[in-house]
N, C-alpha and C positions, 0 to 999 in steps of 0.2 A: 601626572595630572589626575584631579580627584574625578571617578568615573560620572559623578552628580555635571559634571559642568561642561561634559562630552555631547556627542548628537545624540539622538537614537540609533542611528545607525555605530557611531563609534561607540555608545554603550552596548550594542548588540554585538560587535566584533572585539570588543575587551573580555565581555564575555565569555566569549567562543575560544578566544586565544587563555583564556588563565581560569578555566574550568578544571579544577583535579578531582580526580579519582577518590583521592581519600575522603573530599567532601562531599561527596555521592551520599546521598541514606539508600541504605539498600534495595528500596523496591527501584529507586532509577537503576542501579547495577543489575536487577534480576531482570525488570521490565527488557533491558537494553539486550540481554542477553537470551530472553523467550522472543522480542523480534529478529534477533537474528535468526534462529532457527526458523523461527517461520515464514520469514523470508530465502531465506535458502531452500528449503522445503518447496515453496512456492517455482522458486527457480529450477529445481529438479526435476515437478513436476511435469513443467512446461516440452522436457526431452519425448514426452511422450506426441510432441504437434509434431506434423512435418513441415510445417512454415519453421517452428523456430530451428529444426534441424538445418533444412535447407538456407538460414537466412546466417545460422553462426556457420556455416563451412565457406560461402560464399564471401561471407565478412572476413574470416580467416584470412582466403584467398587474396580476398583484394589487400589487404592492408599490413599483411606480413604478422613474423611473430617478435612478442615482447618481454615483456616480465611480469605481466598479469594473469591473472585465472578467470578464467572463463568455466560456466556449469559444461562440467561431461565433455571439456575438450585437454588432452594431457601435455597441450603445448600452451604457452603463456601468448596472450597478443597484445599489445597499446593498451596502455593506461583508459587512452576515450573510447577504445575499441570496445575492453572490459566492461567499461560503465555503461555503457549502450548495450551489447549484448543483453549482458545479466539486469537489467533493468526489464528490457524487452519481458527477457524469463519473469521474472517478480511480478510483473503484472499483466500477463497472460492470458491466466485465466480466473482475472478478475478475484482473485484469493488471499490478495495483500490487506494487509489492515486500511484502516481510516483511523484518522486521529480526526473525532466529531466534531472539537471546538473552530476546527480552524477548514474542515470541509476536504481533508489534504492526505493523498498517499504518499506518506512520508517516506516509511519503509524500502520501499520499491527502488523509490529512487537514493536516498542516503546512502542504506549499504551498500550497493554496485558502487556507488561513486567512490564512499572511503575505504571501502576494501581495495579498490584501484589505485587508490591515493596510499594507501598504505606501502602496499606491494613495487609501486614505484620510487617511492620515496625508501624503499628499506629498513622499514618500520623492525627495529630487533625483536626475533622470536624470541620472549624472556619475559619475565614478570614487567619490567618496565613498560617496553612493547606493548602487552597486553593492557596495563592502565590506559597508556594513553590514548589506545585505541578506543578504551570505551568512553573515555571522555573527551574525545572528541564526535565520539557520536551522538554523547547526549546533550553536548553543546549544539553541534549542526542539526538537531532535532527542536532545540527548544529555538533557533534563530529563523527554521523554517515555521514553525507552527506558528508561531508568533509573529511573522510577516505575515502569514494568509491571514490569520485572526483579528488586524487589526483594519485589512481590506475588504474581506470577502461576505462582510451583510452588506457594502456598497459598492460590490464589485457584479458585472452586468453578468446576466448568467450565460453569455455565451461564452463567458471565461473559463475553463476548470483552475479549479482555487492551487492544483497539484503544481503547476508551472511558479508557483510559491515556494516551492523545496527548493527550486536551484541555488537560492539566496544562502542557506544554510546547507547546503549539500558542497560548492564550491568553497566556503569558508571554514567548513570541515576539512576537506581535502586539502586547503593549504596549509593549515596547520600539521596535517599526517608529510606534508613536503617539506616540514620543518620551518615555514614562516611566522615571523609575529603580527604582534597587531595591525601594524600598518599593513602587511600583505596578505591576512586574511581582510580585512576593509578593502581593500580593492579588487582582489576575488570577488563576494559578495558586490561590489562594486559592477564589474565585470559583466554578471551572471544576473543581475538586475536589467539588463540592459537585452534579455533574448529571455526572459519570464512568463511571454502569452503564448498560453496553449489552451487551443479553442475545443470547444465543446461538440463540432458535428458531428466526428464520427460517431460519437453514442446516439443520436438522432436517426442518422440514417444506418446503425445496426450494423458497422463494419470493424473488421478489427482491425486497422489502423487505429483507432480507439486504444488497442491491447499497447501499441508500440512507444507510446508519449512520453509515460517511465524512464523508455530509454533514451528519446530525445532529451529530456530534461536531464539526466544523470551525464551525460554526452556533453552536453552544453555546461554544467557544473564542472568537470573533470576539466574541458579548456576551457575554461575561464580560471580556475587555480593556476594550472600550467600556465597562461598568461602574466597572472602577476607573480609567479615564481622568477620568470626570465625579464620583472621590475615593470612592466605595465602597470597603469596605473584606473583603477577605475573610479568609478564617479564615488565621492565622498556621500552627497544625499540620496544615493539610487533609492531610496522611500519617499521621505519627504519633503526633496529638493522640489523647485518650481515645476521641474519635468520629470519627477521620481514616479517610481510605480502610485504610489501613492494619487498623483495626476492622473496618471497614464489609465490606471485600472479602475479606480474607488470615484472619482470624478472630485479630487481633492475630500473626501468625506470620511479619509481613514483615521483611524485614536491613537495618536503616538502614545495613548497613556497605555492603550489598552497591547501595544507591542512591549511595553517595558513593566507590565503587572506582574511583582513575586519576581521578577528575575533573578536568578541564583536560590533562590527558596522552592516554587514552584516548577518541579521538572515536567516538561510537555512528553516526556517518553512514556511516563507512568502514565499518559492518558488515550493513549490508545489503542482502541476498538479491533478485536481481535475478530477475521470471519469464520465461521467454522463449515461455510456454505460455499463451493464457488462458483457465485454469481453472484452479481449487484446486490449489492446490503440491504437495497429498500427492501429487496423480495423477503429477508431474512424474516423480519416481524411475520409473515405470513407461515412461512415454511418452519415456524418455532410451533405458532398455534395449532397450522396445521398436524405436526408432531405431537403436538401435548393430547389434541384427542383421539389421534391416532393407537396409539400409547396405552388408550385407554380401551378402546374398542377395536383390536389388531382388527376385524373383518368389516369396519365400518362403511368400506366403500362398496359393497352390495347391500346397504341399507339406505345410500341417499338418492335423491331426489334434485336436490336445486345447491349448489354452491354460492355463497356470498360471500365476498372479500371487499375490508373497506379499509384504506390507508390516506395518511395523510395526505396533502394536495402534493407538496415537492415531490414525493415518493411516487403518489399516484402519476405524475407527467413524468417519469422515468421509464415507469414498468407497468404502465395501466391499459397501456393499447391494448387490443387483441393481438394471437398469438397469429403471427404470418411468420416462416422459415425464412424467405429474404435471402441475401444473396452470402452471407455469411450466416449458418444454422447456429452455429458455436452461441455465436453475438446474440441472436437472435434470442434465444431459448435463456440465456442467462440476464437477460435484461426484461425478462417478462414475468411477471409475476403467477399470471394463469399457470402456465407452463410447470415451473415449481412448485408451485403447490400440486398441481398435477402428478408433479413425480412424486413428489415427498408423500402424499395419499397412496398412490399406487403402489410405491413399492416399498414405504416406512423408513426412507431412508433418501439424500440426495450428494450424490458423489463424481466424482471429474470426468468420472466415465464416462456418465450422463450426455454428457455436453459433447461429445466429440460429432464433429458435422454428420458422420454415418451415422451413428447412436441418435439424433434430434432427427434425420429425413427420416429412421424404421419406428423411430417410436409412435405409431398410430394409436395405440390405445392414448396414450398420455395425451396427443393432441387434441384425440377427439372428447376426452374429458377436461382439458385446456377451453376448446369450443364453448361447456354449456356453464363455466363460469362465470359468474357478471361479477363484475370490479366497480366501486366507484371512492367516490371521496369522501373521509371520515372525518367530519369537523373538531371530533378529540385526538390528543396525540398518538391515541394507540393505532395498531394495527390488529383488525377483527378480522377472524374466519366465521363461516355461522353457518352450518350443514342444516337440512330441513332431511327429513328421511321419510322413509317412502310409510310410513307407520303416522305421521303427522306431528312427530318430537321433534326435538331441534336439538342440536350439539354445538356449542359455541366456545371460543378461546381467545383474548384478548393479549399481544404481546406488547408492553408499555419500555422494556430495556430491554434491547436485545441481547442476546449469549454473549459472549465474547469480548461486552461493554466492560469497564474496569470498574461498576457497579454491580456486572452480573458476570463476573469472568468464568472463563473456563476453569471445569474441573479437568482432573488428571485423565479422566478416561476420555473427553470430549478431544483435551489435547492429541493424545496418542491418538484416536481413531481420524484424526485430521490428516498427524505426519504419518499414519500408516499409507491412509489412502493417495495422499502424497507421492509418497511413495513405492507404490502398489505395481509400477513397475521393473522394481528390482528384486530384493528381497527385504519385503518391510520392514520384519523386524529387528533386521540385521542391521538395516540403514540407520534406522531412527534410534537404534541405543550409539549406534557409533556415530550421530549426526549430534545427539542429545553430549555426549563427551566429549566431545571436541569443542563445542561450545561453549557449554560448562566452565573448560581449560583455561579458554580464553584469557582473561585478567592473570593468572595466573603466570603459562606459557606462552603466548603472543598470541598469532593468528595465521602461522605455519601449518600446525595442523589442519586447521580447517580450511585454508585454500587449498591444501592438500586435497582433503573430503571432495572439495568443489570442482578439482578437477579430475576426479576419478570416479 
């Protein structure tokens, strides 16, 4: 059937099912390949909390072992066990990408799920393996981004746009299960059907917040397993009568704008890399603040009054004042005072930072958090603006942040992310053999590197 005369949703899962490898241009194959690492990275990281310690041994516990890898554990557990864990890890500590068009942490949740999907389905360690693994990622990346983006300017904002991945994250992983079109369409089908995931805990600063990733990666993983064993799911899950499309946008979403460049335009090469971990809005601020830091290493015994001004979105994320709250972790990475605090004080901001002992002892940073005023910048930039005790002023306006694929990362910014990342092992050990294993990938499967992931 000619794919023009299909749904949107069956154009999205023809898609997803007959995306090859060969027809990749290489920034989607690299793109695909620097999120993985940094996603993984991100998940490594995480070994350093003791919730997530405590939350994967207990998970183990209850649910037995399987044939999936799980970060830092040398036993495999459940296909939805994997996706859930390592989802949890990837977005942690709030250090996973954003893909901006579509509002959506893709990353997070994608590769927990098809790396799960892989490893169950016995995806071959070999060059073939290896393709298809990445093109099924950058299928389930462009059918995820591409759902939120066609919902999420008319989608209410007590939604997170991220519960949009499971559409393309389930539809990935049944393809990695060896299904065709029809049972990736009912996957996505499926996984439409358990899409809303709500916005409070970033509200009230908890990190239940941190865990969502993994519901949604959890919820994607069964819903493939479902129409693997021939369930069938909803053909319109978009924009049937009662499709997300309803459900979330209030009927107002653009099926044109879901099926724009399809097969031309990859959604992987579009996403926003953090090189900060905390909430993204803070980054504009913690860049400017950086640039004059940069410039005057001893600047912060010459001021006097702190101004920070960001967009209005930005601003109702991270514009409150700095309260510690019941989670500091949460707290402190969702505040914008705060980082900039740190990043002035100490010319640098790092995972360390954040640890709930590190945010209760950090007094100096708080009480220079305190004499910050925040408010709302009517142009898109994000301003710092130092007044010094001499009567000059210091100012630094960030317009694209680092990591944006307008202003991507250089090589040193990369490594000093995965170093810190990884700052509980042996850095540099990790990150050349985390960088190679990845690399391999296409190549040799993804034997290796669940290898990496569970050792």
């Amino acid at each position: 059937m000619p794919t023009r005369t299909l749904t949107v949703e069956g154009r999205l899962a023809h898609h997803l099912a007959t995306v090859r490898y060969e027809d990749l241009p290489p920034e989607a194959v690299a793109a695909t390949k620097y999120l993985l690492v940094d996603t993984i990275a991100d998940m490594a990281a995480s070994l350093r909390s003791p919730e997530c310690l405590a939350l994967r041994d207990r998970w183990a516990e209850m649910h037995g072992a399987g044939a999936c890898s799980v970060v830092g554990k040398n036993h495999g557990l459940s296909a939805g066990s994997a996706a859930f864990l390592n989802g949890v890890f990837a977005h942690w500590f709030e250090w996973d990408d954003v893909h901006i068009p579509s509002i959506l942490h893709a990353s997070a949740v994608l590769f927990p799920t098809l790396l799960a999907a892989a490893e169950a389905g016995g995806l071959a360690d070999d060059e073939d393996g290896g393709k298809e693994f990445i093109a099924a990622c950058v299928g389930a990346f462009d059918v995820a981004a591409r759902a939120s983006e066609a919902l999420v300017p008319h989608m209410h904002n007590g939604w997170m746009p991220t519960g949009s991945a499971v559409i393309g994250a389930a539809g990935g992983a049944a393809r990695l299960l060896g299904l065709g079109v029809e049972g990736i369409h009912s996957a996505m089908g499926i996984a439409a059907s358990t899409m809303g995931v709500g916005r409070q805990p970033i509200k009230d600063k908890v990190n239940g917040k941190n865990v969502l990733c993994g519901l949604v990666a959890e919820s994607a993983m069964r819903s493939a397993i479902l129409a693997e064993q021939g369930i069938l799911g909803a053909k319109g899950f978009l924009f049937g009568p009662f499709g997300a499309n309803t459900l979330f946008a209030d009927g107002h979403g653009s099926e044109e704008t879901a099926l724009a460049g399809l097969g031309e335009r990859f959604s992987v090469s579009e996403s926003s890399i953090k090189l900060y971990p905390c909430c993204q809005s803070t980054h504009g601020c913690i860049g400017a603040t950086l640039e004059i830091r940069a410039d005057t290493p001893d600047i912060l015994e010459q001021v006097e009054k702190i101004d920070l001004r960001l967009p209005q979105r930005n601003f109702d994320l991270v514009g409150a004042p700095f309260r510690i709250g019941e989670n500091p972790r949460v707290s402190a990475q969702f505040n914008v005072s705060f980082t900039v605090a740190l990043a002035l004080r100490n010319g640098a901001v790092r995972i360390d930072d954040f640890n709930d002992d590190a945010v209760r002892d950090a007094d100096e940073v708080i009480a220079l958090a305190a004499r910050i005023d925040v408010g709302v910048n009517d142009e898109p930039g994000h301003q710092v603006r130092l007044r010094l005790k001499d009567g000059t002023f210091r100012e630094a306006t960030t317009t694209i942040l680092k990591g944006d694929p307008r202003r991507p990362l250089n090589d040193t910014d990369r490594r000093t992310k995965l170093d810190d990342a990884l700052s509980i092992f042996d850095p540099s050990y990790q990150s050349n053999s985390l960088l190679a294993v990845a690399d391999g990938v296409a190549a040799r499967g993804i034997g290796e590197l669940t290898a990496w992931v569970r050792g």
